[in-house]
N, C-alpha and C positions, 0 to 999 in steps of 0.2 A: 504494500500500500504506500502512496506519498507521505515523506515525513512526516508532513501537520497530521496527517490524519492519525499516523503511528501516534504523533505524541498526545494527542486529542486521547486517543484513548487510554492511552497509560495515565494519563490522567484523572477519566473517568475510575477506570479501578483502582487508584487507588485512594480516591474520594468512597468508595465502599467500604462502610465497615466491616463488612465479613472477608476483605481481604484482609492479608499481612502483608504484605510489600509486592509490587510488579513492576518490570523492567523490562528492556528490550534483551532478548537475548542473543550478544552480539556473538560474532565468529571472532576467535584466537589463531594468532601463525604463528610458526615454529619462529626463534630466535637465533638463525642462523645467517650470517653475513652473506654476501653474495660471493663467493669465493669457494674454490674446491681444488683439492689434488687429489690426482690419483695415484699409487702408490711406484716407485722407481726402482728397476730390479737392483738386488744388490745380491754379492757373494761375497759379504764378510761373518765373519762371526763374532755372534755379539752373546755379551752375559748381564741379565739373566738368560736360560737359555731361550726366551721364545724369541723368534725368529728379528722380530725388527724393535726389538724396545730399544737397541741401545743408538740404532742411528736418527731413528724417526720420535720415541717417546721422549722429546726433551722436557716435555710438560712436567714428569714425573720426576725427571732430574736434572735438569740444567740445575748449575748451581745460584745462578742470579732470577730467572724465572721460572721456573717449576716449582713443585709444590714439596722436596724434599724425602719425597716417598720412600727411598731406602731406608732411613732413618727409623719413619714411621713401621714398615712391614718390618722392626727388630721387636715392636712391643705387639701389634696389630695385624691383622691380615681381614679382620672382618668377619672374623668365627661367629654364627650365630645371627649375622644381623640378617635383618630385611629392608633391602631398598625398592620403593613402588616407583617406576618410572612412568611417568603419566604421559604420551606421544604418541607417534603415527604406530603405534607395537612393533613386532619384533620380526626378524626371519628366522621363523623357530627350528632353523637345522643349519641356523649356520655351525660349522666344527669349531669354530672360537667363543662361544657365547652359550650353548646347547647348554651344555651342562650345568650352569649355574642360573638358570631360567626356568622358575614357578611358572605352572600354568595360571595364566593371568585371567582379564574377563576383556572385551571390545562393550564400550559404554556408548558407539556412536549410533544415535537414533535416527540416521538419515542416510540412505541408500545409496543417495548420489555421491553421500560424503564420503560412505564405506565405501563403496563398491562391493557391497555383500547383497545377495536378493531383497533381503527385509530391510523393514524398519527397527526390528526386534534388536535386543543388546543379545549377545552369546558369548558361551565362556571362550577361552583364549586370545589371542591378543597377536592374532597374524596381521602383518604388515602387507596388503593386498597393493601397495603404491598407491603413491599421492601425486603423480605425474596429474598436467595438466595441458587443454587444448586452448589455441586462441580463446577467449571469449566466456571459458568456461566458469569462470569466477564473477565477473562485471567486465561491461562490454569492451574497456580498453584492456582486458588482461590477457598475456602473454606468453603461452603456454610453456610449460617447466618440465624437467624431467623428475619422477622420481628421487627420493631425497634421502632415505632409509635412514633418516634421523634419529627414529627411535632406535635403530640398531645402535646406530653409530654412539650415541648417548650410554646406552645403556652397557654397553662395549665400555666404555668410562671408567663406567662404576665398578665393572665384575666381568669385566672379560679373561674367560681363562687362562692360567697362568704358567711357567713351570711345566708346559706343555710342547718346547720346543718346536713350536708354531707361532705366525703371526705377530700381538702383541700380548700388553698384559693389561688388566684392571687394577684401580687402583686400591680397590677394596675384594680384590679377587675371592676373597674363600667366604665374602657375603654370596646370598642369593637377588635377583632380579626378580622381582612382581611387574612383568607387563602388563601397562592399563592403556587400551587403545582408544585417545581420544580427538588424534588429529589424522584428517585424511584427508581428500582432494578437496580444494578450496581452505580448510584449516580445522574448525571446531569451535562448537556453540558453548557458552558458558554452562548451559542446563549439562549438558555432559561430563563435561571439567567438571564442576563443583559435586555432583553426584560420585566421579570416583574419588573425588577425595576423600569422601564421607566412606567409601567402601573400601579403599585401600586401608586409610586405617584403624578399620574394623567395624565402625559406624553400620549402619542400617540403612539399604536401600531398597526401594519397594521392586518386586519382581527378580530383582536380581540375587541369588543366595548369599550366605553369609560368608567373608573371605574369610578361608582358613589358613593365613598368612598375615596378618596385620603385620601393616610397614612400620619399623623405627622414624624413616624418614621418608619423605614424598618429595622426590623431586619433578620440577615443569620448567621445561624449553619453552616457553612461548609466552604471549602474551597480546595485548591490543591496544588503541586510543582508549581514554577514559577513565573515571574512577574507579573503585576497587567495588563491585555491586553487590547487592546483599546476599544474597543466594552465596557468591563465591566467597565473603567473610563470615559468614555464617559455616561454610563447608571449613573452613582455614578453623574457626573456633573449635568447633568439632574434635580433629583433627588434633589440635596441641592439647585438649582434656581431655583425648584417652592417652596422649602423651607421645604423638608423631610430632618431629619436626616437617617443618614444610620448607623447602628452598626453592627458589623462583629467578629465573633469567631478571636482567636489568631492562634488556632490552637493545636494539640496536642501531637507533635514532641519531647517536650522537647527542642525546639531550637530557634533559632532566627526567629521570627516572619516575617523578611524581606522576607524570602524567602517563603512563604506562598502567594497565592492570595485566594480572594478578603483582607486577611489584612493589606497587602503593596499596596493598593491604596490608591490615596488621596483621600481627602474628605469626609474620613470613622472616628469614633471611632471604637477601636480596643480591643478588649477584654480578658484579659486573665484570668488565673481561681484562687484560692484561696480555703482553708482549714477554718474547722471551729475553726481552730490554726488564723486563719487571714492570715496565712502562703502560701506560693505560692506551691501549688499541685504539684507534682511530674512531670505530663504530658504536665505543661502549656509551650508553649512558650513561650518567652519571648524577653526584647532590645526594643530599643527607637522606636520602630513602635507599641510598645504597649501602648494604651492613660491610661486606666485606667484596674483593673481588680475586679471582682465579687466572689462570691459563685459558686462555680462548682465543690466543693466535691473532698476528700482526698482518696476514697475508702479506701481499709482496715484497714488501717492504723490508722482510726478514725472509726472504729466500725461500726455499722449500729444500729441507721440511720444515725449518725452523719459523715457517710464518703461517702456521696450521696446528691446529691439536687432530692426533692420527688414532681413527679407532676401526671397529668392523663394519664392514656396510656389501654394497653389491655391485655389481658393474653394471645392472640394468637399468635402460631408463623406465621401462616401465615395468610390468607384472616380477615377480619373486622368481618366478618361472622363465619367464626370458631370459635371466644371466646369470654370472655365479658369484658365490658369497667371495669375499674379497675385506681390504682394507684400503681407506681414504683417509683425508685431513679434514678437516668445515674448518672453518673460523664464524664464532659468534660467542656471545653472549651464553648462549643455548650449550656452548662445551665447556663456559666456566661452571655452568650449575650444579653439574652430574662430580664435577672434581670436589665440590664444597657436599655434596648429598654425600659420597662415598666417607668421606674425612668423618661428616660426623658418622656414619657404620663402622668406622674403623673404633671409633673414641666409645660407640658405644658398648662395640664389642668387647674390648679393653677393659671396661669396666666392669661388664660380666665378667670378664675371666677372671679379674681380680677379687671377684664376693663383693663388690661395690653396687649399689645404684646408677641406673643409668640418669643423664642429665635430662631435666624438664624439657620442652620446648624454648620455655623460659630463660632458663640456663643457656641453652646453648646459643642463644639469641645475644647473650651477652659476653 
């Protein structure tokens, strides 16, 4: 319908008392830069043994930008945790990612956005492609290939390790909960906000109860706007069974405030960084950003050093078209999953130790 009209009527309901709050429920996109590499043969040998950490994962070890991970994997490795990765889901056979991947749920309520027959949500959390055609989105849009973000993300956090393949995860011997909530064109908040409430144990109607509740919920993505009630509502949820929630900054170049989900409360908020240590070109930024990660300077710093390198596909479209593989992205979108996995490492730690794990609260701080 025309704007006025849209907003004529959000207005009507929520002049109804027997509402509780109505909003527009807008579509979210992943928080990745415009930027990609694909992976450069190499015949060195690197340690640890999997195949390409030690040339391409600077993230994890550069000494001035990366996040120090050797260090970390002497107390930590992520025993025990659960990270819900909330994205386009997963290629559930990829050989680097297979084994540390819970069967998840797909939360998307809209067929064109799946590309699944129904409207219906179902369990697991296959990644069908989010490739796109001219037009497919709004009439100037420009069609994309394929983005397997959520691999590539979740590749991140727990990509197998020690396996003398590929790379490693930084929270490797945590598990992955796929929540598939982005597909072609992006993802509606009604979606989003509902697995939040489900990944971390919350109650959603139709959909069974997960038998994996997340320590932490991480999201690539975000949109124009402020933080709407449904999605801080799902965020409240969410930190009172005791999930943290981490959230891209965005990749605007701009003040973070104006970005949702990273102007809600409740959230850590993440911005991106160079393997300079330096703040990336595309990060947002301003005091709604908590802390920021590795998420790659592109050009600027060469390849691979201007990309964060995780698991993805060569296809541009269907999971079936190509084969599982590994890539770089630069965004926002690859510092979140480095800040979600830190805290599985920390929480894990703390189990192992006979300790409490940290509040949401806590680790906010």
């Amino acid at each position: 319908v025309p704007e006025a009209q849209l907003q004529q009527l959000v207005r009507e309901l929520r002049a109804d008392p027997a509402v509780e709050y109505a909003q527009v429920d807008h579509m979210r996109r992943i928080d990745d830069a415009p930027m990609r590499k694909v992976l450069a043969a190499t015949t060195e040998a690197f340690t640890p043994n999997d195949q390409y950490y030690s040339q391409y994962q600077w993230h994890f070890h550069n000494a001035v930008g990366g996040v120090n991970a050797p260090e970390a994997w002497d107390i930590s490795k992520g025993d025990g945790a659960v990270v819900a990765v909330l994205d386009t889901g997963v290629l559930l056979n990829h050989p680097d990612l297979q084994a540390n991947l819970l069967e998840g749920y797909d939360f998307i309520t809209d067929a064109f956005v799946s590309r699944r027959p129904t409207d219906e949500r179902v369990p697991g959390a296959k990644d069908y492609g989010d490739w796109t055609l001219d037009a497919d989105c709004s009439a100037d849009w420009v069609g994309e290939p394929s983005s397997w973000h959520g691999t590539h993300t979740s590749g991140t956090v727990a990509e197998v390790s020690n396996n003398s393949i590929g790379m490693a995860g930084l929270a490797h011997n945590a598990k992955v909960l796929p929540v598939r909530v982005l597909g072609r064109c992006g993802g509606y908040d009604s979606d989003i906000s509902d697995a939040i409430i489900w990944a971390s144990g919350g109650t959603v109607d139709g959909v069974p109860a997960n038998a994996n509740p997340a320590e932490v919920v991480s999201l690539s993505l975000s949109g124009p706007g402020a933080c709407d009630a449904a999605t801080q509502d799902a965020i409240n949820g969410a930190n009172s069974r005791g999930t943290t929630v981490v959230v891209s900054a965005g990749n605007q170049a701009a003040d973070a405030s104006t970005r949702s989900p990273a102007n809600c409360d409740g959230v850590i908020t993440v911005g991106a960084t160079r393997v300079t240590g330096g703040i990336a070109y595309y990060s947002n930024y301003g005091t709604t950003v908590d802390l920021s990660a590795p998420g790659g300077g592109g050009s600027v710093d060469g390849n691979p050093n201007g990309y964060v390198w995780s698991t993805g596909s060569d296809s541009e479209t269907t999971p079936e078209a190509g084969e599982a593989t590994y890539f770089g992205l630069g965004g926002t979108s690859m510092s979140a999953p480095h800040v979600a996995a830190t805290v599985a490492l920390v929480q894990s730690a703390l189990a192992g130790a006979g300790r409490d794990p940290l509040t949401p609260a806590s680790a906010l701080c």
